[in-house]
C-alpha positions as CSV (number, residue, x, y, z in Angstrom):
1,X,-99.3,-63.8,62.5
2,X,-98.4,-67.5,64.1
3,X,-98.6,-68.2,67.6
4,X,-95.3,-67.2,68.4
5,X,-95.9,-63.6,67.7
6,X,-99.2,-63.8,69.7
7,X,-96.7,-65.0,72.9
8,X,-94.6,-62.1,72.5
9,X,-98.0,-59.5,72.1
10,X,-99.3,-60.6,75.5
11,X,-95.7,-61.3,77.5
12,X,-95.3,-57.1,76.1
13,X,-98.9,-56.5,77.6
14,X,-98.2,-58.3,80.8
15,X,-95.1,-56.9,81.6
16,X,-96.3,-53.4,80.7
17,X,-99.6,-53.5,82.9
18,X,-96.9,-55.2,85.8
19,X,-94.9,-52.4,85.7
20,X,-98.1,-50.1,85.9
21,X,-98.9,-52.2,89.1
22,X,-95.6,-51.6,90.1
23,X,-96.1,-48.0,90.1
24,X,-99.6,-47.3,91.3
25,X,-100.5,-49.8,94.0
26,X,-97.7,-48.2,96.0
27,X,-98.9,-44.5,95.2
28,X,-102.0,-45.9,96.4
29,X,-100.8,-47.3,99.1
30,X,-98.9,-44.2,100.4
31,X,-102.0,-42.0,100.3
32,X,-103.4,-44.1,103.3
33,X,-100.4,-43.7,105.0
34,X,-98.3,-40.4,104.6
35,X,-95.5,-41.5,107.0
36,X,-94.1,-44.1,104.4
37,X,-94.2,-41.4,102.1
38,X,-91.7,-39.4,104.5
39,X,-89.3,-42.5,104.5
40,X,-90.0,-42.9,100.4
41,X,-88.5,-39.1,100.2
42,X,-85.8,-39.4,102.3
43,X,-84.6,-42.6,100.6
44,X,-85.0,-40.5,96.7
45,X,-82.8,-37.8,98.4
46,X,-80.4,-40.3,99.4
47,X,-80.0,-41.3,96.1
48,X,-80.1,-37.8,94.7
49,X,-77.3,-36.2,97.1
50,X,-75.2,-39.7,96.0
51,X,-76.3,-39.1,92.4
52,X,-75.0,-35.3,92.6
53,X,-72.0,-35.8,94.6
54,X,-70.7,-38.9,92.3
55,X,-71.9,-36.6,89.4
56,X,-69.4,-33.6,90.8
57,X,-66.9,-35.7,91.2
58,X,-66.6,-37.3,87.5
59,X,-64.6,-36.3,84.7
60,X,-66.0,-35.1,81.2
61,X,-63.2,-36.2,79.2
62,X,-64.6,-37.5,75.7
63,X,-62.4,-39.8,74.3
64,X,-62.2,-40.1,70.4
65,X,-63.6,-43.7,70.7
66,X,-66.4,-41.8,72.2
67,X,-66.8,-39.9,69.4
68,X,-68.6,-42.4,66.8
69,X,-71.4,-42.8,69.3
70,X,-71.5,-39.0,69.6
71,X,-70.6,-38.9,73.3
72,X,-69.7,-35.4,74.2
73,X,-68.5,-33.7,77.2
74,X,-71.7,-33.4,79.0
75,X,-73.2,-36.9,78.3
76,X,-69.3,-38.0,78.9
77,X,-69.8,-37.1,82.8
78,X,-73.2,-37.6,83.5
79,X,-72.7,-41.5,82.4
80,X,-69.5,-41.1,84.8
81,X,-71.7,-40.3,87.7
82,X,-73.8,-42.8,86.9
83,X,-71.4,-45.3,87.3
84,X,-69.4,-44.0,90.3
85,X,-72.9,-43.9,91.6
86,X,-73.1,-47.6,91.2
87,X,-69.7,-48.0,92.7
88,X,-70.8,-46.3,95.5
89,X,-74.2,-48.0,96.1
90,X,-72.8,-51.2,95.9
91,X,-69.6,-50.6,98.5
92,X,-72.6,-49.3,100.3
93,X,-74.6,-52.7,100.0
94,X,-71.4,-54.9,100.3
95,X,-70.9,-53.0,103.7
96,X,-74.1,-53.4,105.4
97,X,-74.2,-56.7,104.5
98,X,-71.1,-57.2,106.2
99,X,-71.9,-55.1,109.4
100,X,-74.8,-57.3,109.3
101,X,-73.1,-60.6,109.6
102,X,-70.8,-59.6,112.1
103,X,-73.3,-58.0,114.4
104,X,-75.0,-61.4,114.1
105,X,-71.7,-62.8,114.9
106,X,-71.5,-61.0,117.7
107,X,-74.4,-61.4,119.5
């Protein structure tokens, strides 16, 4: 084992006990106040009503290039409302930014 592999050992163990930060420290957090838990739930629903609506609203098609990777009909439209998700997250992202600005503009 040279020092290369050593690196990689501890940049794997950093970024795994990071990601544990990331996780716990605002579940700690949260207990102390329960309000920003309310705002934490409504934001996951958010994103679960646009998960299920983009999800509804996907097609299930499976191509036969799909096929190799062995994509069927189910998989086929849960990736589609995935990504119509993202489509939708980011028009809404591109449009607050915008409101934004020109509310600043305004003013």
């Amino acid at each position: 084992m040279d020092l290369i592999d050593v690196a990689l050992y501890v940049s794997y163990t950093l970024t795994i006990l990071a990601g544990l930060a990331a996780i716990v420290f605002p579940i700690i957090n949260s207990v102390s106040d329960p309000k920003s838990m309310v705002k934490a739930g409504a934001g996951l629903l958010a994103l679960v009503v646009i998960f299920l609506i983009s999800w509804a609203i996907s097609g299930n098609e499976v191509r036969a290039s799909y096929e190799e990777f062995e994509i069927g009909a189910t998989l086929s439209k849960f990736i589609g409302g995935l990504l119509t998700m993202t489509y939708a997250l980011t028009v809404i992202a591109l449009g607050g930014i915008v409101y934004t600005e020109v509310s600043k503009a305004i003013k």
